[in-house]
C-alpha positions as CSV (number, residue, x, y, z in Angstrom):
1,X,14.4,-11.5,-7.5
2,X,11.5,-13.8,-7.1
3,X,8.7,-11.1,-5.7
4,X,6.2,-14.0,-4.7
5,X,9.4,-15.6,-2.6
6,X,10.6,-12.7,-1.3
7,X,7.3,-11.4,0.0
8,X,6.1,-14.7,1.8
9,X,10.0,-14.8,3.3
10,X,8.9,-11.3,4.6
11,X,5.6,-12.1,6.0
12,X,6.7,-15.5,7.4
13,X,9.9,-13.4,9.1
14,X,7.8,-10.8,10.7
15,X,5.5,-13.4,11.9
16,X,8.1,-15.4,13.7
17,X,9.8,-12.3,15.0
18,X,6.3,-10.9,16.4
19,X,5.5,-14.4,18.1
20,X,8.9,-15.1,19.4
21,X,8.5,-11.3,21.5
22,X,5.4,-12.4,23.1
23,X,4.0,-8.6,21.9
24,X,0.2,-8.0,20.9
25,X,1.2,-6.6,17.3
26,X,3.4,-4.0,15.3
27,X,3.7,-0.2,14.9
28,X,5.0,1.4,11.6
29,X,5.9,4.9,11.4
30,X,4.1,6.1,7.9
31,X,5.6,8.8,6.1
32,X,3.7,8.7,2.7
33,X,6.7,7.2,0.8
34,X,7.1,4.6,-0.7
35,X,9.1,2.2,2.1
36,X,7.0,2.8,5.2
37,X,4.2,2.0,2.6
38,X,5.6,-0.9,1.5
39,X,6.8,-2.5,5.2
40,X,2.4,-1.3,6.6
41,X,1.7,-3.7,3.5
42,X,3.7,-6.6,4.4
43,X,3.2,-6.4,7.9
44,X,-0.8,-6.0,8.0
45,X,-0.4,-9.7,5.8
46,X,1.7,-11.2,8.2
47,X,0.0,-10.0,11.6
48,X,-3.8,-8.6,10.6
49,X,-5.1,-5.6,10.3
50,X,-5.9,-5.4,13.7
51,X,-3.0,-5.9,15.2
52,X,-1.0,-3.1,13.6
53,X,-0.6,1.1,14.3
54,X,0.1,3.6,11.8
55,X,1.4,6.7,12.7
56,X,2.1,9.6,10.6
57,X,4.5,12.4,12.3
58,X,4.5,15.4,10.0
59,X,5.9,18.3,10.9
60,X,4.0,21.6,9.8
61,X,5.5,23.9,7.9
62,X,7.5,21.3,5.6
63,X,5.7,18.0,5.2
64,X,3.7,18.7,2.2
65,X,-0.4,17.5,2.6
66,X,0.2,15.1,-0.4
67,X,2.5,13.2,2.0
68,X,0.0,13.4,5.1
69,X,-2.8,12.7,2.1
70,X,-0.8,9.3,0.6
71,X,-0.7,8.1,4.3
72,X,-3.9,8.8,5.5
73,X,-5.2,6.8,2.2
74,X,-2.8,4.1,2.3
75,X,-3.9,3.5,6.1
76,X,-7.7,3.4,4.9
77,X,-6.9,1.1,2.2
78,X,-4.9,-0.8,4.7
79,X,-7.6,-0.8,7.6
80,X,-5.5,-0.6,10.1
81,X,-5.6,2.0,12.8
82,X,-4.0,5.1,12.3
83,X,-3.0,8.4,14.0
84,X,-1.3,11.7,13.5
85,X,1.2,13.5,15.5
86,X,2.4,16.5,14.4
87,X,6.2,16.9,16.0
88,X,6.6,20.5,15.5
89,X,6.0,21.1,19.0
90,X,8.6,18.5,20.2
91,X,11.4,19.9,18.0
92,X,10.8,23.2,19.0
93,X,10.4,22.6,23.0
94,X,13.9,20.8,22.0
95,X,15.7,23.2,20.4
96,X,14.5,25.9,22.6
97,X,16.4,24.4,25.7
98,X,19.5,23.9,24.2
99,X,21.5,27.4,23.7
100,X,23.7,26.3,20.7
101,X,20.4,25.1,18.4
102,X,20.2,28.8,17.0
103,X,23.7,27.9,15.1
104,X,22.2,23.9,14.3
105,X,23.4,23.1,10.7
106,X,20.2,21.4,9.1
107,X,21.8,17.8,9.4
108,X,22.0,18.4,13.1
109,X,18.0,19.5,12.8
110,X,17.1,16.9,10.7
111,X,18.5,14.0,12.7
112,X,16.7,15.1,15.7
113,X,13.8,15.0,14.2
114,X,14.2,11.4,12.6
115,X,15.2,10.5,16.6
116,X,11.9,12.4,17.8
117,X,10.0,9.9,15.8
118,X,11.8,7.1,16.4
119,X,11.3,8.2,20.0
120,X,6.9,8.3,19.4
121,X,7.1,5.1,17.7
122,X,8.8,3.6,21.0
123,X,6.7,5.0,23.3
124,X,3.8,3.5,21.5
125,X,5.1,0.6,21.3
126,X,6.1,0.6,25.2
127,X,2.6,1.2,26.2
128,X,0.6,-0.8,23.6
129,X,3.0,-3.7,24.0
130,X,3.8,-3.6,20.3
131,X,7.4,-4.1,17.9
132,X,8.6,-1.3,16.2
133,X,8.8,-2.4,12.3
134,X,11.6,-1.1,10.2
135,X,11.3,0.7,6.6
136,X,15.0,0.5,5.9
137,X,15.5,-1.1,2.5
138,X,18.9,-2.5,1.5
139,X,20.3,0.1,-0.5
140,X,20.0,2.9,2.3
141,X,21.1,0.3,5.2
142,X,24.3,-0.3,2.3
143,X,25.0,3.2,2.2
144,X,24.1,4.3,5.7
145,X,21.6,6.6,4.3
146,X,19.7,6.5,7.5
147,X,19.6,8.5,10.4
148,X,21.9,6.6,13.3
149,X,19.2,6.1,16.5
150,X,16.5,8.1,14.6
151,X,14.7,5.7,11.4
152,X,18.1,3.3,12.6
153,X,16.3,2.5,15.6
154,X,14.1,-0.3,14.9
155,X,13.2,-3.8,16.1
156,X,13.3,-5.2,13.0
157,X,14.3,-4.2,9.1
158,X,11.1,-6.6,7.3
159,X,12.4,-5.0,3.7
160,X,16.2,-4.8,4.7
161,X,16.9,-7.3,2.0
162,X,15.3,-5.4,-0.8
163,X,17.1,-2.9,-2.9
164,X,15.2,0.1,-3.4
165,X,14.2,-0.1,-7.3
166,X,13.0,-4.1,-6.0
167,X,10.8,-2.3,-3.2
168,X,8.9,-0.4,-6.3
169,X,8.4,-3.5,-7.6
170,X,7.4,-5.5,-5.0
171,X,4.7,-2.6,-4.0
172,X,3.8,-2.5,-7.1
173,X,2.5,-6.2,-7.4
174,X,0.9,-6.0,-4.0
175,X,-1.1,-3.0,-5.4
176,X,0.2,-0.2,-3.2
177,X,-1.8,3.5,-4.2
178,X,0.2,4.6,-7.1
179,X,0.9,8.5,-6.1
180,X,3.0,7.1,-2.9
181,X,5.1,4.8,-5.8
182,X,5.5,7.4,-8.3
183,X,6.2,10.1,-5.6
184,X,10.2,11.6,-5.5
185,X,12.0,9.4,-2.5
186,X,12.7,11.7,0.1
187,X,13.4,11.9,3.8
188,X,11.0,14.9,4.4
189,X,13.9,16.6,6.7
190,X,14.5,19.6,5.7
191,X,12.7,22.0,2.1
192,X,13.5,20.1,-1.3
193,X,15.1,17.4,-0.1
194,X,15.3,14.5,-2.5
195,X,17.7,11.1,-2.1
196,X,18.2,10.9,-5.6
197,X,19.4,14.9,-5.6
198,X,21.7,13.9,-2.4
199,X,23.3,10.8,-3.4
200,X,24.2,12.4,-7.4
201,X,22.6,9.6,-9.3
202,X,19.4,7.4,-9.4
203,X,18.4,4.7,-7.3
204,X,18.4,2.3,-10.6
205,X,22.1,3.3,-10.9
206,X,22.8,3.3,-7.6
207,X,21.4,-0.2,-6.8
208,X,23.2,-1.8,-9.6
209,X,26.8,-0.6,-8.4
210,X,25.8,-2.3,-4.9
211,X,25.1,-5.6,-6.4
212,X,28.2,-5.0,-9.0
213,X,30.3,-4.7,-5.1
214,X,28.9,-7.7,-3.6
215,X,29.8,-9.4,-6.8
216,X,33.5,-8.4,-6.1
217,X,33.4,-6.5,-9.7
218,X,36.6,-4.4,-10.6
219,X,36.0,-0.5,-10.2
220,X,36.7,0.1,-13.6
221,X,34.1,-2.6,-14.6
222,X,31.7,-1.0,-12.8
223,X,32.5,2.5,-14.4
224,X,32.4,1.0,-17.9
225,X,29.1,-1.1,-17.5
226,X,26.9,1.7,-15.9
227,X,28.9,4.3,-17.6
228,X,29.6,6.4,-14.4
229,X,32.5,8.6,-13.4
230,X,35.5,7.4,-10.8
231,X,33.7,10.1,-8.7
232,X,30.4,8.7,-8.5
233,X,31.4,5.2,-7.8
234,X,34.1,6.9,-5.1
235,X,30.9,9.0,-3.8
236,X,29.0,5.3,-3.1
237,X,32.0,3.8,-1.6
238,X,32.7,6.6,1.0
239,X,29.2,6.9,2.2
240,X,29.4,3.0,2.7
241,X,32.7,3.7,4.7
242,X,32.1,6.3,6.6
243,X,28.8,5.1,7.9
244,X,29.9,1.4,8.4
245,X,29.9,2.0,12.2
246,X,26.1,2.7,11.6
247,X,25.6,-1.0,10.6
248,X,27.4,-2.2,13.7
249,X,26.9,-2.3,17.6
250,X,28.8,0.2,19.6
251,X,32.3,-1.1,19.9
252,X,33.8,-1.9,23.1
253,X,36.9,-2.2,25.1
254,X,38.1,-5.6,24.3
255,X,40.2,-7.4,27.8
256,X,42.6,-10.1,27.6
């Protein structure tokens, strides 16, 4: 991919999209990793530093201080406005009202909290009259490797059409703080959690059997190119199955 195309098609696109809603700027949810990084970037070029909000929801207990550190240091080095809210409070008042959290499998626990924050970042953006950006990249929007209503729930997707190994790149050029590109991906939901460790292969491998789908290439060519088994290649094509419904609106009654 052409990084100096793609990044001005960003910038122009969150531009119009910010213009076109009549709002006063953007918020981005910063988690310390490497997407949310990468979207603050891209954003602060197309609107201004002043006109966007970090906010960084850790949760204490799990979200290691490197994480709070890398965002903290990415929104100095960004000079944007920036503000912590810890959500441990919110996802316990939650779970405390609800007689069947005790028995809460750690997916159910972990989606809530991706919703609690999606839920912060709207409220902010209610009150402040901003748009809520995206830090989706294409290979987790692919795969559904997203959290439906939680990091789902978004205005806009400004990195949507980046793979995740181009994301390194393109942060890389625009000089994003190397711990935060060198870090382990991870979704911070639950102890040890790493994407890499969940999907069963790397995101280099991973991204080149998406584009090898798009280009309508045979399973077994796949399988003998990137020398993977029929089971990882039929691991990537039922996550993109079973969480197409993720990529699409609510269905509805249809009336003749």
């Amino acid at each position: 991919m052409d990084l100096e195309k793609a990044q001005n098609i960003i910038v122009d696109f969150i531009r119009e999209k910010v213009d076109k809603a009549g709002v006063s700027g953007a918020v981005v949810g910063i988690s310390g990793g490497i997407d949310s990084a990468l979207t603050a970037t891209l954003t602060v070029k197309a609107l201004g530093a002043d006109k966007v909000l970090g906010i960084h929801m850790p949760e204490a207990g799990l979200t290691s201080e490197s994480d709070s550190d890398d965002a903290k240091a990415l929104a100095d080095w960004l000079g944007i406005e920036y503000r912590t809210i810890d959500i441990s409070g919110i996802v316990s008042a939650f779970m405390d009202s609800v007689p069947e959290s005790e028995s809460a499998d750690r997916l159910s626990r972990g989606n809530l909290k991706a919703r609690v924050r999606m839920s912060l970042l709207y409220f902010h953006a209610n009150c402040l009259n901003l748009m809520v950006m995206g830090t989706g990249n294409k290979t987790e929007i692919f795969l559904g490797y997203y959290t439906k209503y939680g990091d789902g729930g978004v205005d806009i997707e400004p990195i949507g059409y980046l793979y995740k190994t181009e994301v390194w790149e393109l942060s890389r050029k625009l000089g994003v703080p190397e711990p935060i590109i060198s870090k382990k991906p991870s979704a911070g939901l639950w102890a040890g959690q790493t994407d890499e460790a969940e999907l069963g292969m790397s995101y280099g491998i991973v991204d080149r059997v998406l584009v090898m789908l798009e280009e309508k290439q045979s399973p077994e060519r796949i399988e003998e190119v990137l020398s993977i088994s029929e089971e990882q290649l039929e691991s990537v094509l039922r996550r993109m199955q079973s969480n197409e419904h993720k990529r699409n609106v609510p269905p509805i009654p249809e009336f003749s």
